[in-house]
C-alpha positions as CSV (number, residue, x, y, z in Angstrom):
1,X,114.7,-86.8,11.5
2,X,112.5,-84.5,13.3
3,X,109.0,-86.0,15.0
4,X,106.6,-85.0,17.4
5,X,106.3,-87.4,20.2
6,X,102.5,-86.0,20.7
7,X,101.4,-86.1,17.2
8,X,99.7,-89.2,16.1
9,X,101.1,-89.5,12.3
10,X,104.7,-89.2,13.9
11,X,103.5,-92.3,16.1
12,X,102.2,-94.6,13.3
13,X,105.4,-93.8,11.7
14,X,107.4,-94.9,13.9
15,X,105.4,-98.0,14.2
16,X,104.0,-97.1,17.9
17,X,100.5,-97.3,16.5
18,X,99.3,-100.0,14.3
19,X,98.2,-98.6,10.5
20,X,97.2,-100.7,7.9
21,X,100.3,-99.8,5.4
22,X,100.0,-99.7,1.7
23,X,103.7,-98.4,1.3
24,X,107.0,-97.4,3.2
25,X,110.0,-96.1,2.4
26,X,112.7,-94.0,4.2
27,X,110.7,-90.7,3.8
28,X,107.5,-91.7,3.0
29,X,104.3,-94.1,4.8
30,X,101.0,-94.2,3.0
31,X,98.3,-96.4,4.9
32,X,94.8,-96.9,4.4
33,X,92.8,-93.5,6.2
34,X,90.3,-95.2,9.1
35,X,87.2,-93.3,8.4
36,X,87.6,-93.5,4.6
37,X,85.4,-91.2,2.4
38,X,85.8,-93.0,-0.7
39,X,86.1,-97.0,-1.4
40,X,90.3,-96.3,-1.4
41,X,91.0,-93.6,0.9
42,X,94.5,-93.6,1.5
43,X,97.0,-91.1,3.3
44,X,100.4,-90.1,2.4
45,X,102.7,-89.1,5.1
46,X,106.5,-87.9,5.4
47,X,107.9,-89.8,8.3
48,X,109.5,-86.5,9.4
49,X,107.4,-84.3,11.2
50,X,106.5,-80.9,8.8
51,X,102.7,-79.5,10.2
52,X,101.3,-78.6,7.8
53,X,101.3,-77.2,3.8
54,X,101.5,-73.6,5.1
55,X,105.2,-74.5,6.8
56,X,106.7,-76.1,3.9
57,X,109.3,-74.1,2.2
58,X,112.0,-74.9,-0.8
59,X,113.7,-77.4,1.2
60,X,111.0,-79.8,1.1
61,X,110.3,-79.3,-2.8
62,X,111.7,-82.9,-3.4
63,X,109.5,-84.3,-0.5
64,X,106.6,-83.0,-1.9
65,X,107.6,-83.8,-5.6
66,X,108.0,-87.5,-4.0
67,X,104.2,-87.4,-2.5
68,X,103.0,-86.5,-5.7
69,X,104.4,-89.0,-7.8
70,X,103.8,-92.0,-5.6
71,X,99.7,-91.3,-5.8
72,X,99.2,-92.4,-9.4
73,X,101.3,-95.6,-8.9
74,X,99.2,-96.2,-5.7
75,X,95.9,-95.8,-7.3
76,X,96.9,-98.2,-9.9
77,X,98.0,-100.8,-7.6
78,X,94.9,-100.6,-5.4
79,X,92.9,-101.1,-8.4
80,X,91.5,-97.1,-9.1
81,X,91.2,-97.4,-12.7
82,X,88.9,-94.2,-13.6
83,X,90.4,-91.3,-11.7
84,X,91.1,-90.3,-7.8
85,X,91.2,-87.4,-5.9
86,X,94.1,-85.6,-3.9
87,X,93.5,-83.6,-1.0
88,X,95.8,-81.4,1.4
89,X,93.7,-80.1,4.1
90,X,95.5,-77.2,5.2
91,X,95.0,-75.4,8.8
92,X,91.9,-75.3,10.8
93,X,90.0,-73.3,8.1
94,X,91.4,-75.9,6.0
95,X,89.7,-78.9,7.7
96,X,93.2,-79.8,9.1
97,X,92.4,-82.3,11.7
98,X,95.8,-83.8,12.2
99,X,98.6,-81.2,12.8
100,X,101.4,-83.7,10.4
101,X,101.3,-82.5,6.9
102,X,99.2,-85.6,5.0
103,X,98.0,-85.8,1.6
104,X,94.6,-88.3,1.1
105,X,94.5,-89.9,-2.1
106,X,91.0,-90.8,-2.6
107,X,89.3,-93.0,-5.8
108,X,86.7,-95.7,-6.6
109,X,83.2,-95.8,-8.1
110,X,81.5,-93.0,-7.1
111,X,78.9,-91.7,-5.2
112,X,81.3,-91.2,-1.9
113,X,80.6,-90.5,1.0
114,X,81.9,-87.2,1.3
115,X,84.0,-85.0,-1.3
């Protein structure tokens, strides 16, 4: 599996720095973002290290398929009953602050805090 041993996602992942998990399997981690913009605000990570959305190719179709499909059931187990957000910051132009591709999954009452 290919990490980063600078990049912070690759770190939680590998359990190096503490993240307050909501799911884990053997591709994917999703834990609760720490400056949240909504009341659930989480992010969903591959445990391999891809940088970003604009260096994904064919061979991560299934990963992202995978990412996709695990935000609904998410939502619904962390109570989001009337809709949620999904959000792939892409780049620096992009608002990319964190160079490990991440989706945020963001729902609950609004207003929010940002978005």
């Amino acid at each position: 599996m290919s990490t980063d041993p600078n990049c912070v996602f690759c770190k939680i992942a590998a359990g190096q720095i503490p993240a307050n998990k909501v799911h884990e399997d053997d591709e994917l981690l999703v834990f609760h973002d720490i400056h949240p913009w909504a009341p659930v605000h989480v992010l969903v990570i591959p445990k391999r290290h891809v940088a970003s959305l604009a260096e994904v190719g064919p061979e991560h179709e299934a990963l992202l398929g995978r990412m996709m499909a695990l935000a609904p059931r998410l939502m619904r187990d962390l109570g989001v009953t009337n809709g949620f957000r999904v959000v792939v910051n892409t780049g620096p132009d992009g608002g990319q602050e964190v160079y490990h591709l991440h989706m945020h999954v963001m729902g609950g009452p609004r207003p929010w805090a940002r978005g």
